[in-house]
N, C-alpha and C positions, 0 to 999 in steps of 0.2 A: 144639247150636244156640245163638247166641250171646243173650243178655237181652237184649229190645229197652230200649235206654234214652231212646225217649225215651215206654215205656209207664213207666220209673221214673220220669222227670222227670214226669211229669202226677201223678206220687201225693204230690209236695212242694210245697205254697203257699208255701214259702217262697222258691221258683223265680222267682215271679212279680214278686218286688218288684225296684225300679231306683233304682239309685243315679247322682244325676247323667246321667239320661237311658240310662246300661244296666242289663240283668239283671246281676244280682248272680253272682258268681263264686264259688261258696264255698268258696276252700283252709284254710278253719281247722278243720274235719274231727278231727284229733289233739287237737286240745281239746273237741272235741263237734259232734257234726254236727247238720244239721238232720232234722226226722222228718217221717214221712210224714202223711198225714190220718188214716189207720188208727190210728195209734196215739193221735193226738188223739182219735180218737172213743171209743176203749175207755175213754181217763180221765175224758172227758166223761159216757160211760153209765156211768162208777163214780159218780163223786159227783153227778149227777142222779139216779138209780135205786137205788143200791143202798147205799149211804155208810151205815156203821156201823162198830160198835168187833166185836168177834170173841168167838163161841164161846158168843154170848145164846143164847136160846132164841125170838125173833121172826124173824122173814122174811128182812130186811135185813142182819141180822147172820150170818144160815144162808148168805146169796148168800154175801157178803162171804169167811167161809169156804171157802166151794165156789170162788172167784175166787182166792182167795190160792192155793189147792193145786195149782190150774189153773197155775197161774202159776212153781209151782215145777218141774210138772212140763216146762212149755214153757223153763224156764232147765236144767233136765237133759238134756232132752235137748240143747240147745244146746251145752251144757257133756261130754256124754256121760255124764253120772253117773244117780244116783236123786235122786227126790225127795227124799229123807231125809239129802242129804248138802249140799243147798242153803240156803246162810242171804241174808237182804238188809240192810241197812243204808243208814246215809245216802250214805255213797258207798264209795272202795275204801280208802281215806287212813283214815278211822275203823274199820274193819272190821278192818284190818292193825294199828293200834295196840291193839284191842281183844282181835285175837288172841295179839298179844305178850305182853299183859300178861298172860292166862292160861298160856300154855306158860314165861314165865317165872318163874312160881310152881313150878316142879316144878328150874328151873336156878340156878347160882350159882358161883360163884370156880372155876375151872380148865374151865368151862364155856365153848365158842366157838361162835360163829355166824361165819358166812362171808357177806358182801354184796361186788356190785360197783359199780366207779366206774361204769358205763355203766347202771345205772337211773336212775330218778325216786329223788326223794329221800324220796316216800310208801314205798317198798320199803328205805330207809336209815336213815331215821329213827324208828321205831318200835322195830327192833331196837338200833339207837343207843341210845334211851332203856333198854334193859336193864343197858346200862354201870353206867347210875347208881341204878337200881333193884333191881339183884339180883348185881352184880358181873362178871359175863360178860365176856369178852374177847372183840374185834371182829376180827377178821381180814377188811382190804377187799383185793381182789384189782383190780388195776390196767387200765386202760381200754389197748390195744394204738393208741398213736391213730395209728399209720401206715397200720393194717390196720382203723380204726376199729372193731374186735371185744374184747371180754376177751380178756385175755391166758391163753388155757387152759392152757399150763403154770403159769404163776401160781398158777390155779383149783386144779388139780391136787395141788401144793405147800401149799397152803392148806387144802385141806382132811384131817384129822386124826382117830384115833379118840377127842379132842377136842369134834370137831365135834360141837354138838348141830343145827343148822340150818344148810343153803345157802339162802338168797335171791336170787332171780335172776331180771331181767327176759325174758318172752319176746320181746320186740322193743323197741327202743329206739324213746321217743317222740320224740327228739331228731337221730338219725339215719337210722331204719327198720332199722339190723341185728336180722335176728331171728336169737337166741343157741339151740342147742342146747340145750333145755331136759332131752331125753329123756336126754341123753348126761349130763349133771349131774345129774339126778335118781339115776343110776346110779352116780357116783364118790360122791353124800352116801349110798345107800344102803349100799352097800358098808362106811361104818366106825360104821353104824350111826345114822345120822341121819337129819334130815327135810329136807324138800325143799318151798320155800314159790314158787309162781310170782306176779310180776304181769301177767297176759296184758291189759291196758287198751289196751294199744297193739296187741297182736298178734290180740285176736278179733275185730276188725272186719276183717279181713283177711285171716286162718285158722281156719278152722273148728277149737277145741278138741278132743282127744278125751284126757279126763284120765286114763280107763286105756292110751292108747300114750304121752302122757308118765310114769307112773308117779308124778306127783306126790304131795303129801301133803296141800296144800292150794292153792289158787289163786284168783285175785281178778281181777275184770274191773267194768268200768263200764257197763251200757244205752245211756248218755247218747253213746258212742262209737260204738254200733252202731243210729242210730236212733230211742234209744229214752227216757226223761225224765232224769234226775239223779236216778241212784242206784248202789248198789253191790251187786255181787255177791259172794258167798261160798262157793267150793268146799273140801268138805274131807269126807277120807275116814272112812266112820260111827263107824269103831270108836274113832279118834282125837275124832271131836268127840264123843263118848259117853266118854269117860276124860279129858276137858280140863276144866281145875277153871276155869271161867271167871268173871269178878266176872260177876255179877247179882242182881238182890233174889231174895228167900228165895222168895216163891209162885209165880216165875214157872217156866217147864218146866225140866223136868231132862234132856229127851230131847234127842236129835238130831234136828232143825237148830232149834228155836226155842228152845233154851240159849243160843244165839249170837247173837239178837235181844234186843236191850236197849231194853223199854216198846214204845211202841205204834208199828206202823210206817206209811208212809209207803205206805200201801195204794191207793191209787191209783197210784202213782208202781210198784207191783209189778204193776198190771194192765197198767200201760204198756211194762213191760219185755217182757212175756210177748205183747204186743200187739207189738212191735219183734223177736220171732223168729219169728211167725207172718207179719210181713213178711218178712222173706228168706225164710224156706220157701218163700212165696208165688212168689220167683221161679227156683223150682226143680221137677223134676220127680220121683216118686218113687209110696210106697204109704204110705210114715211120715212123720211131721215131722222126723226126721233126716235120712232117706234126701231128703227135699227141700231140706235144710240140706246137705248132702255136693254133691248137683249144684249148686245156687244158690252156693256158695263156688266151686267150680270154674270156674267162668264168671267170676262178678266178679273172681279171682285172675288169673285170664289177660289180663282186662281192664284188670284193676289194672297187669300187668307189662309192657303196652304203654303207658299211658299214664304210669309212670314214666321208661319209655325215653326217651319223647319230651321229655319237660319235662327230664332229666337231660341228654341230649344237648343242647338245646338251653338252658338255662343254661351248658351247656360251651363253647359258641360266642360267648356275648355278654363282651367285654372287661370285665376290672376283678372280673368272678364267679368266686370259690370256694366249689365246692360241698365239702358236709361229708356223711360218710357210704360203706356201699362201692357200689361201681356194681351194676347191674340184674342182670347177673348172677348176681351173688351174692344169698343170700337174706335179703330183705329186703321192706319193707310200702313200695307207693306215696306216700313219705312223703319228701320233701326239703329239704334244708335250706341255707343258701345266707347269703352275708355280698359286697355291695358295695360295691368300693375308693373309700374316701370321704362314704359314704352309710352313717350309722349305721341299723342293723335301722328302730329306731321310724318314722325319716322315709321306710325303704323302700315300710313298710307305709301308712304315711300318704298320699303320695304315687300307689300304686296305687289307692285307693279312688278318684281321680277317673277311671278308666278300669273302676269296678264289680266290680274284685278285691279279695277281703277274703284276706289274709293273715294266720300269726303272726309275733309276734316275742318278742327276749326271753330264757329260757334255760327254759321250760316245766318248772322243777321239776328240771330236768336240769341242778343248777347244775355239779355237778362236770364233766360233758361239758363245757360251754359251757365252765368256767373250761379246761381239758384242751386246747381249741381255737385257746386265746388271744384269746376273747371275751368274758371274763367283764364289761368293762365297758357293753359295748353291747348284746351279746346277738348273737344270728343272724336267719335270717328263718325261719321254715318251711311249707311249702306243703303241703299234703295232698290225695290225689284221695281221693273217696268214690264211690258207686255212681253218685250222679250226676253227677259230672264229665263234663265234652266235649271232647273234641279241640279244639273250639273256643273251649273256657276255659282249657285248657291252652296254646295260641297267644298267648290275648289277655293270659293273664300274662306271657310271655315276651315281648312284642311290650310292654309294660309296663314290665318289668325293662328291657331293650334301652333302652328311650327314658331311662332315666336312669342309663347310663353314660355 
């Protein structure tokens, strides 16, 4: 039975605001969506009620604890793992360089990591930094930009019993292909390597399950699915439990709060865990998984109808080339688009007086955009979320349309 949306659109205040005499339209989604009240309240009853530092011996500090553990366990299950393989951080970009700099400590000269053109460059540059830090050699495997996918024989080719690390996004924030992560996790396992995903783009859109990717470690954002600005950290026990990672001397030595560097951002973790007990919420089930499994399947399907429509209909309007592969194929209700004559910024500028917020730009995706032949202006990109409507997907294209 399909989620009624407009019982999602009543759990978003941020619904209600208008720009220029309309409601707001919100495709900027792929940078951060808006969240619901729910989640505002759980950060609200954090630091009203229970706001302390961890692992005192008074009231405040016991909740605090009992909330953060709460909290990891509603990120595993989200994520499919155990508590114990969850870390948080300030967001996915710190998290990733943090992890680098530890597995780098154990690499060095004839040592290869494998990244591709079609990530973020939070998933390129971290490892990039190992060049100059421990000698490693980079091996990037090329963006296919006719079939806008990695070029898997490339992939293939590239990776080596060499390889200590693949890196590889599970869906491009810049075009929505989502990449074969399980199938690449399996060609770095094979010559004895690890396997690092960034799913930022791909969990608000498919439900994670880290043991059918076979990963090693993976990293996603709340802030994309819902939920405050923050970062998540998946990684398997035995590895964050043998990862010599920088930290000060007193802090744990266990799995997962080895991987947490000083005090965190503890509200901000009740908010995340507040933002997967929203989607459950609109799912049906006996577990918080089991309601996370339905509630994706729904919004997936929903997702793939209203990609159709905005992608078909950008296909129609003169002067529009969309970037990306078609609906078909698998990929996150996520689009992106460049009009002849109208650079990205003025596109987006220009829609706000009809109450669509758009992106634009090259979203960290510099190599895509530059691959595009946009590197000077950028593209535009549109994202639906749970609460998109047919009739915010119309009124952008009825938007776009008007300034061809």
């Amino acid at each position: 039975m399909p989620i009624s949306l407009d019982r999602i659109r009543s759990q978003f205040p941020a619904l209600g605001r208008l720009q220029q005499g309309h409601p707001i339209a919100y495709f900027d989604g792929p940078g951060g969506t808006q969240v619901p009240q729910s989640v505002v309240d759980a950060i609200s009853d954090y630091l009203l009620h229970h706001n302390a530092n961890t692992h005192w011996a008074y009231p405040t500090s016991q909740e605090t604890d009992a909330l953060l553990s709460a909290s990891r366990q509603a990120l595993a299950d989200f994520l499919g793992a155990s508590p114990a393989e969850i870390a948080f951080g300030a967001n996915m970009t710190t998290l990733t360089f943090h992890l680098a700099r530890g597995l780098g400590r154990a690499w060095g000269p004839g040592d290869e990591i494998v990244l591709t053109e079609l990530d973020h460059h939070a998933n390129i540059a971290p490892w990039r930094a190992l060049e100059r830090d421990c000698g490693v050699t980079i091996r990037l495997v090329p963006l296919n930009s006719e079939k806008n996918q990695t070029d898997w024989s490339a992939l293939e080719r590239a990776i080596s019993p060499k390889t200590r690390l693949l890196a590889i996004g599970a869906a491009s924030n810049a075009l929505g292909t989502i990449s074969d992560v399980a199938a690449a996790a399996k060609l770095a396992h094979a010559v004895g390597a690890l396997c690092f995903v960034d799913a930022v783009h791909y969990a608000p859109h498919s439900l994670v399950d880290v043991g059918a990717l076979d990963c090693d470690f993976l990293a996603c954002s709340p802030y994309k699915f819902y939920g405050p600005h923050l970062g998540v950290l998946f990684g398997k026990r035995a590895l964050l439990e043998a990862l010599e990672i920088p930290k000060l001397a007193p802090a744990p030595e266990t799995a997962p709060e080895k991987m947490e560097t000083g005090t965190q951002n503890h509200e901000g973790i009740v908010g995340a865990a507040a933002a997967v007990d929203f989607l459950a919420s609109l799912g049906k089930g006996t577990t918080r998984r089991q309601k996370l499994v339905d509630s994706f399947r729904s919004l997936h399907q929903e997702g793939d109808r209203l990609v159709r429509r905005l992608w078909e209909g950008l296909g129609s309007i003169a002067g529009v080339t969309r970037f990306g592969v078609a609906p078909d194929s698998p990929r996150t209700p996520t689009v992106s688009f460049a009009l002849a004559g109208v650079p990205a910024e003025q596109v987006a500028r220009r829609l706000v007086a009809q109450g669509v917020f758009v992106s634009h730009g090259d979203f960290y995706a510099t190599t895509v955009v530059d691959r595009l032949g946009h590197s000077a202006d950028g593209i535009v990109r549109a994202g639906c979320a749970c609460y998109t409507s047919e009739e915010e997907v119309d009124r952008l294209l009825a938007g776009v349309a008007g300034l061809s």
